[in-house]
N, C-alpha and C positions, 0 to 999 in steps of 0.2 A: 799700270796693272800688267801682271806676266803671266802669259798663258803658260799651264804646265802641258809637260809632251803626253799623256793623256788626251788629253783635250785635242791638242793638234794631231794625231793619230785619227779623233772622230772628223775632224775637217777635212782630212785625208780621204776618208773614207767615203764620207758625206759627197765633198767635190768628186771624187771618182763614180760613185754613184749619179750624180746630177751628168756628169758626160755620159753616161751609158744611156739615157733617156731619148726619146725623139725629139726635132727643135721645138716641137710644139711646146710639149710637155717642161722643158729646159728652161724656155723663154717666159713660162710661169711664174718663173722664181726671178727676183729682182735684178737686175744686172748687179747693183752694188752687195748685194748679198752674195751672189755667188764668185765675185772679185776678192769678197772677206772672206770666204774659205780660202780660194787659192792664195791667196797673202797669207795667211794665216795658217794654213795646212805644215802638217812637216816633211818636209821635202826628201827625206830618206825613208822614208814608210810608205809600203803598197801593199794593198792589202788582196787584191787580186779576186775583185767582185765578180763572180760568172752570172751574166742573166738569166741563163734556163735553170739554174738552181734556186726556189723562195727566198728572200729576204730572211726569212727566220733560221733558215738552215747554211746562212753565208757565217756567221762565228763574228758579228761586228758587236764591235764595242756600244756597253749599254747606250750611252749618251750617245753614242751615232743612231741608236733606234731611236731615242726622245726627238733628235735636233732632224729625222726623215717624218716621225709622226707629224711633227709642229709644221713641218714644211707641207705635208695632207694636208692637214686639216686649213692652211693660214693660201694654198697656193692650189691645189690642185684637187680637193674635191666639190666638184660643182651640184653633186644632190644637197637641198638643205634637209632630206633626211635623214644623208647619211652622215652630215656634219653634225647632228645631232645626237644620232648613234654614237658616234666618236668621242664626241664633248662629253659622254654619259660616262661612256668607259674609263677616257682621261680623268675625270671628276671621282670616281668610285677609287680607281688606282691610286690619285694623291691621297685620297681619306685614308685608302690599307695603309697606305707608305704613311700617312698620319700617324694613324693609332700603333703601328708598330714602332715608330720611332718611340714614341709617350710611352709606348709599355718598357722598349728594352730601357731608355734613360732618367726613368717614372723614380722622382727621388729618394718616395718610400721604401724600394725596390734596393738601390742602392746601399740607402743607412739599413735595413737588414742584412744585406750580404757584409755591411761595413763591422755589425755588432756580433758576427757569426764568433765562435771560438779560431776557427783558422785565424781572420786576420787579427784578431788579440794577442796571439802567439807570433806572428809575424809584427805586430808593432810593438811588443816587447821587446824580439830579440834586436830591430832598428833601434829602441831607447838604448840596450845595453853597447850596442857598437858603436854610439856617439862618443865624442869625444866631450870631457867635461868641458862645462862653459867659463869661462875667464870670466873671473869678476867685474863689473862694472868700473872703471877709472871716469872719474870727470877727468872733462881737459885740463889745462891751463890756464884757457883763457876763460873759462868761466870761474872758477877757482881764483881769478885775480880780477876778475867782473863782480863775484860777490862780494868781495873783501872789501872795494872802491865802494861798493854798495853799501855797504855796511857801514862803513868809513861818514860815508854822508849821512844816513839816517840817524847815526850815533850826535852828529854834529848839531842836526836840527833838533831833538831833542834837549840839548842843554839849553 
């Protein structure tokens, strides 16, 4: 499987962030997990995280905020009420990102814009710029596959 550089951008990210932390907070995170960032990171991308500026206001790639939440919630918050909190929010968020996936690729949705006049106009003017279709040829070898065939069935009949 190939990570795309996207992705290693967020690992970049991610690992730059986890060294900014205290050893305490660092050592939360699994050693082999945070060896798979640095393996994994792309080694020409800095993204140049400042701590006294909020996370939200640092410009990091979506999926470095998913893969710093997941790392909260799974490593580093120790109230179960506010892991609770969290799990509510995370929970509600994939439902939006649910339903708006369903609505923009909702099929009904689709075959309506599909039957609109624009695109009838647009899939005429693609029928008229095909090129005509070449008749059908059998090959050869069926053409002398049927014949042989025929040959025999002609035989057992008499």
């Amino acid at each position: 499987m190939s990570i795309d550089n996207n992705t290693r951008q967020a690992y970049s990210e991610v690992d730059e962030f986890i060294e900014l932390l205290d050893d305490w907070e660092k050592w939360q995170v699994p050693e082999k997990l945070r060896e798979f960032f640095k393996k994994e990171k792309d080694l020409n991308y800095y993204k140049g995280i400042n701590p006294n500026i909020p996370i939200k206001d640092q410009g990091l790639k979506d999926e470095t905020l998913a893969i710093l939440a997941l790392l909260n919630l799974q490593y580093w918050c120790d109230d179960d009420d506010e892991r609770k909190r969290l799990e509510k929010i995370y929970s509600d968020n994939d439902d939006k990102y649910f339903k708006y996936m369903k609505e923009k690729y909702d099929p009904e949705k689709i075959f309506e814009k599909n039957n609109s006049e624009g695109f009838q106009e647009s899939l005429d003017e693609v029928k008229e710029n095909l090129p005509d279709v070449a008749e059908y040829q059998q090959s050869i070898f069926k053409k002398i596959f049927k014949k042989i065939k025929k040959f025999f069935s002609n035989k057992n009949e008499e």
